[in-house]
N, C-alpha and C positions, 0 to 999 in steps of 0.2 A: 806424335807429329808436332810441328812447330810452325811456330806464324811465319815465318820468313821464307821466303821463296828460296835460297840459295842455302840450303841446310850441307852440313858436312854431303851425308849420303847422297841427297840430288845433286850436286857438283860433282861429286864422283862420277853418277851415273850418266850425267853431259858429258863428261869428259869423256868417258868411254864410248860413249855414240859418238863425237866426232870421228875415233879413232876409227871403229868401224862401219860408221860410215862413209870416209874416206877410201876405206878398204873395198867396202860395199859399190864404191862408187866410180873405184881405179875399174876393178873386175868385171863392170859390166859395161863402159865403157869397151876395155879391151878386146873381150869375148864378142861383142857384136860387132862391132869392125873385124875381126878375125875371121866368123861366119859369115857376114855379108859379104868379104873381099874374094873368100874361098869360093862360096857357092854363088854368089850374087842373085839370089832369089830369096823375096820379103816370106815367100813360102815356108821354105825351109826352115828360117830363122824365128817365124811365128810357129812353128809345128814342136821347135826345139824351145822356145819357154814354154809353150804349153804342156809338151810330157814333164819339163823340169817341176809345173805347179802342182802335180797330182800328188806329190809324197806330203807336200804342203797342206795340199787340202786334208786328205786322208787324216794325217796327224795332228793335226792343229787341235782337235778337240782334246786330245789326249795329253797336248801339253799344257791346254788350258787346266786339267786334273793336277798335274804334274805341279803349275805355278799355286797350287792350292793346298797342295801336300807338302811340298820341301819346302827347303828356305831360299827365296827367290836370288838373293845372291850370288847362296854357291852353284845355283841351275847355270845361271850366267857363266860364269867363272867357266864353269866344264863345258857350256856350249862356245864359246866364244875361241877357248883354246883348239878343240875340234876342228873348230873351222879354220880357225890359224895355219894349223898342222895339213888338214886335208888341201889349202890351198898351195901350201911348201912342195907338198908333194907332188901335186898338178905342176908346178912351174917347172920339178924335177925332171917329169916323165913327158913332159909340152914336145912335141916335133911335127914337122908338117902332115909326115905319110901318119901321123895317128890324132893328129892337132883334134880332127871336129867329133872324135870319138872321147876325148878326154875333156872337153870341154863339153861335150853332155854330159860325161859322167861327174864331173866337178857339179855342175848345178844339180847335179840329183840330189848329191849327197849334200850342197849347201841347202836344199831344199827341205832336205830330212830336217836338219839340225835346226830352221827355221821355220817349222811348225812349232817345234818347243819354245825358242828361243821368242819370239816375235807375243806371243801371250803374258811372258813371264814380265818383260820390260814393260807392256803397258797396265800391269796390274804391280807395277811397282808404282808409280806415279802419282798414285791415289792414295799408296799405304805413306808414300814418305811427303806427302802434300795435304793440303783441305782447303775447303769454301773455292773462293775465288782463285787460290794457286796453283789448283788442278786445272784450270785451263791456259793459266799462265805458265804454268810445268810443260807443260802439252803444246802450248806454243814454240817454249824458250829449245824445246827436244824440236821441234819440226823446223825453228831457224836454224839451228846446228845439220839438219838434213838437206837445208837452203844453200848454206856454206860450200856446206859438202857437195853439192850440184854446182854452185859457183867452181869452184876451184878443180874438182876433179877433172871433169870433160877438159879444160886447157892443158894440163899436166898429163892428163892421161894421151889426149893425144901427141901432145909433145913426146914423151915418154914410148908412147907407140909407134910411132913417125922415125924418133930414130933408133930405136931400139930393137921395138919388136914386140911381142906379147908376153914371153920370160919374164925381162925384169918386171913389167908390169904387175902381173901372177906375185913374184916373189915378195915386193913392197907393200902386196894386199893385203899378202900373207904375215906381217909381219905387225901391221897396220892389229888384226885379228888377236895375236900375239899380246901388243900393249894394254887393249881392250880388257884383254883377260886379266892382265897383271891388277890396270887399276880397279876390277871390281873385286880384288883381293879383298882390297880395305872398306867396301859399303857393310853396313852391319843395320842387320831386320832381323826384326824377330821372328819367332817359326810362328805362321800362320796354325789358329788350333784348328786339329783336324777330326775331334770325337774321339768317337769309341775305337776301339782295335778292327782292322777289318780286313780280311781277304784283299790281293790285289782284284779280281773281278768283282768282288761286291764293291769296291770303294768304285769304281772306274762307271759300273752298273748306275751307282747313287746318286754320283757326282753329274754323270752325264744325262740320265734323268733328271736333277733337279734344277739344273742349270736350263734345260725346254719347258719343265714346267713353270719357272720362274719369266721366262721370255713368251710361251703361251698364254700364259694365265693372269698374271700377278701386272708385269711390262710388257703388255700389247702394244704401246705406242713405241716402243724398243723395237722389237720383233718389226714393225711396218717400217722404221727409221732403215733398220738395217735391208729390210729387200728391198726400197726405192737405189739405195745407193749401192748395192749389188748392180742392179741395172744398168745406173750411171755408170761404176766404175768398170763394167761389161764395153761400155761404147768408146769410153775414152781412155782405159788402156789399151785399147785395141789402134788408135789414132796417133796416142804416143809414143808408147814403146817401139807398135811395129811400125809405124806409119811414118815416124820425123825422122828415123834414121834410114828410111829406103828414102822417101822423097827428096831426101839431101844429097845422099849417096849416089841413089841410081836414078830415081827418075829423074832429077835437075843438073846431077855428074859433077858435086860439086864435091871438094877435097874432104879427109877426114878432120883438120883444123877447123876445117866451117863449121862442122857438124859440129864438135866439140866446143867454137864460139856460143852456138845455140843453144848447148847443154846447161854453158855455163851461164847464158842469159838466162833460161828460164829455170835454176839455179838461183839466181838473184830476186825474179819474180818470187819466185815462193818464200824467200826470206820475208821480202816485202811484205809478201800477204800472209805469213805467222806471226809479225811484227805489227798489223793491225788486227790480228786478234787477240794479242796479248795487249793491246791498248785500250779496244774498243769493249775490252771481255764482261763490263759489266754497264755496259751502252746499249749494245746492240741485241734486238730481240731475239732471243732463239728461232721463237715461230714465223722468223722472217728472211731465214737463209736462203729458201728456195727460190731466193732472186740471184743469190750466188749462181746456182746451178743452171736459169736461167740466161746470164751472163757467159756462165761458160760453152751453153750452146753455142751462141749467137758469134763468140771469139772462133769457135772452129771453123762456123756458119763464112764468114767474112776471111777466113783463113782459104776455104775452096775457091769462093767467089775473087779473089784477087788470082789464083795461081789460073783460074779459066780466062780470066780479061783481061789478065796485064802481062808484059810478054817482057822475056829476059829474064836467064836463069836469077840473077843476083836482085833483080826485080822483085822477082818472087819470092825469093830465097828470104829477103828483107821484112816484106810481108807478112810472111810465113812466120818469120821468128817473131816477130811483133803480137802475131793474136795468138801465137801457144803461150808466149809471155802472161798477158793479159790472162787468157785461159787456165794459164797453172795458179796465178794470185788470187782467182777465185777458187779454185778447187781447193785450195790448202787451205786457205779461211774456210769455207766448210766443212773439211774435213776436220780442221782443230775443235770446231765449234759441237759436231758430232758426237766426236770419241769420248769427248770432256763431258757433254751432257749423259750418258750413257753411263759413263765412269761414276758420275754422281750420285745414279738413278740405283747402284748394284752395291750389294753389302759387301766388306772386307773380304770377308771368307770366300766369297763368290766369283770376286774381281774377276779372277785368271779364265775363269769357264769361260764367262760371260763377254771377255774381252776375246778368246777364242772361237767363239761363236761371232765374233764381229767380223773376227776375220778369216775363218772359212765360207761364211755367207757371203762375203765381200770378192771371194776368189772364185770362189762356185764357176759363177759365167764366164772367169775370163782366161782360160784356159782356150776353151771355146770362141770367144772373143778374139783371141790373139792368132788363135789359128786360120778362123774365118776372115779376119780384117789381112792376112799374110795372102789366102788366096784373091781376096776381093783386091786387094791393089795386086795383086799380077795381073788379071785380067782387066781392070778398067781402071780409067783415068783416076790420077790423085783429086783430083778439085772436086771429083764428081762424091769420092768415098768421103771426101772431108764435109761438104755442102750435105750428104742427108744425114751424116752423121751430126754436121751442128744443129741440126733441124730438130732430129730426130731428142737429141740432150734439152734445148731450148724449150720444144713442147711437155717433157716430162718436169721440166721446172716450173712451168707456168700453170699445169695442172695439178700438182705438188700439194698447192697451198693450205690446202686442208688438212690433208697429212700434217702439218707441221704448226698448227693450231691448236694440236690437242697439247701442247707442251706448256 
């Protein structure tokens, strides 16, 4: 590892997440304007990511194994091209009388490939960084995913608008494609993996050792990671399904809008991984749960404006103002999180243990997404958003102790 933030390998591995997330960020754009236009119920379209995250969850631990055994590069390479190829093909076989069947089955399979995929990137980060750079790594990856929310939602809707969902599919796919080309050239050495072993004894040892290490050893891990399960339980459920039916259908506003607001809070998150990559050795760990608090109170005042104040664009304006605000917080604590957790886990360990982040991070929100799809069909938007900023606010502000022991 080297003292410089910007080593051949990490530029590499930025450059590659732009690309896919670009790709990341055309596709799920498209795909949800295409479900909500077809079926127009938050129902359906919460029902259809939530079966998409179970192959996630399931897997995730297995590729956190995976990012510990191989060589986290070439995992990439071959997951990346995957998703390339299975997106090509989705664009191929895209038509209306089989549109919402192929568009599940696309998220399954990118779901598959991103339980592996998603452990291995974050257990690189730490092998090609140290001290203070892993959180500045972790930031500099999370403004490239800023960008990427910047720009996609306008282009994607433009792209959608006149085009259709095809070209869309095809550019993501292609997007997936370069991603894979550039992590040709990252070069890591093979992580040591011991003695010789059976695949189910390594998988057995591995995944054992990785709860007894978050049991035992990192308790204040293991509590970090269920508080924010929770959270990201309340407020993916607000975001994903919640700001594109509110825009959509409950306010009836165009798909360009929707994708203005993407791209705002897009820029918001740049914003707020831009001040934790400044503030990274200012700001006190055991004192983020004022983040989380903030991002109650942003949703909290999100409800409270679309109940009191009248006129779609009214609201519309409001609305995109506190998920703004809302997303600047979330993603400072999230950078601040991932980074302290990364520090806390030995080399060898990384990939489990970053897997374990993020199936306990997913766990609820499957459930979450499906729940928050039927609770906005049935009751008012202002009302879902006002207990859900409630409901985020008071678990930040009871937090505090939790985040003490650090």
């Amino acid at each position: 590892m080297q003292n410089r933030l910007f080593t051949r390998n990490f530029t590499l591995l930025l450059l590659g997440q732009v690309f896919s997330l670009l790709g990341n960020g055309a596709l799920r754009f498209a795909l949800s304007m295409y479900v909500l236009e077809k079926t127009g119920s938050a129902a359906v379209f919460g029902t259809l990511l939530a079966v998409s995250m179970i192959p996630t969850i399931l897997l995730t631990p297995f590729g956190g194994v995976l990012a510990d055994r191989v060589n986290r590069g070439k995992v990439m390479v071959g997951l990346d091209l995957a998703s390339g190829t299975a997106v090509l093909i989705s664009a191929a076989a895209f038509a209306d009388s089989r549109g919402i069947a192929v568009t599940a089955a696309l998220m399954i399979v990118l779901s598959v490939l991103g339980a592996f995929e998603s452990p291995t990137v974050q257990a690189c980060v730490p092998q090609m960084l140290s001290g203070e750079n892993v959180l500045r790594g972790n930031a500099a990856v999370n403004q490239a995913n800023a960008i990427s929310g910047l720009v996609t939602p306008f282009l994607g809707s433009l792209l959608y608008v006149t085009f259709g969902v095809r070209p869309v599919l095809a550019g993501a796919g292609v997007c997936f494609l370069l991603t894979a080309l550039l992590e040709c050239f990252i070069r890591l050495p093979q992580i040591a993996s011991g003695k010789k072993q059976g695949l189910g004894e390594i998988i057995r040892e591995d995944l054992l050792g990785s709860a007894r290490f978050l049991a035992r050893e990192r308790r204040e891990v293991l509590h970090l990671l269920l508080f924010a399960a929770v959270v990201g339980a309340l407020v993916s459920g607000v975001a994903v399904v919640g700001l594109p039916y509110l825009i959509r259908n409950y306010l009836g506003l165009s798909a360009q809008l929707y994708g203005a607001a993407e791209s705002a809070a897009g820029l918001a998150a740049l914003l707020g991984g831009m001040a934790a990559g400044t503030f990274a050795a200012k700001m006190p760990f055991r004192r983020i749960n004022w983040l989380v608090t903030d991002l109650g109170v942003c949703v909290l005042l999100g409800g409270a404006a679309m109940a009191v104040l009248t006129g779609a664009m009214v609201q519309y304006a409001v609305l995109v103002v506190m998920f703004c605000a809302g997303q600047a917080a979330a993603c400072t604590f999230s950078i601040f999180a991932v980074s302290a957790i990364q520090q806390k886990t030995p080399e060898n360990m990384t990939g489990k243990v970053m897997a374990c982040v993020s199936t306990i991070s997913m766990c609820a929100q499957p459930l979450g997404q499906f729940a928050y799809g039927v609770w906005f069909d049935v009751s008012p938007g202002w009302l879902v958003l006002a207990a859900s900023g409630i409901a985020v606010a008071v678990l930040g502000v009871i937090s505090r102790k939790l985040f003490d022991k650090w």
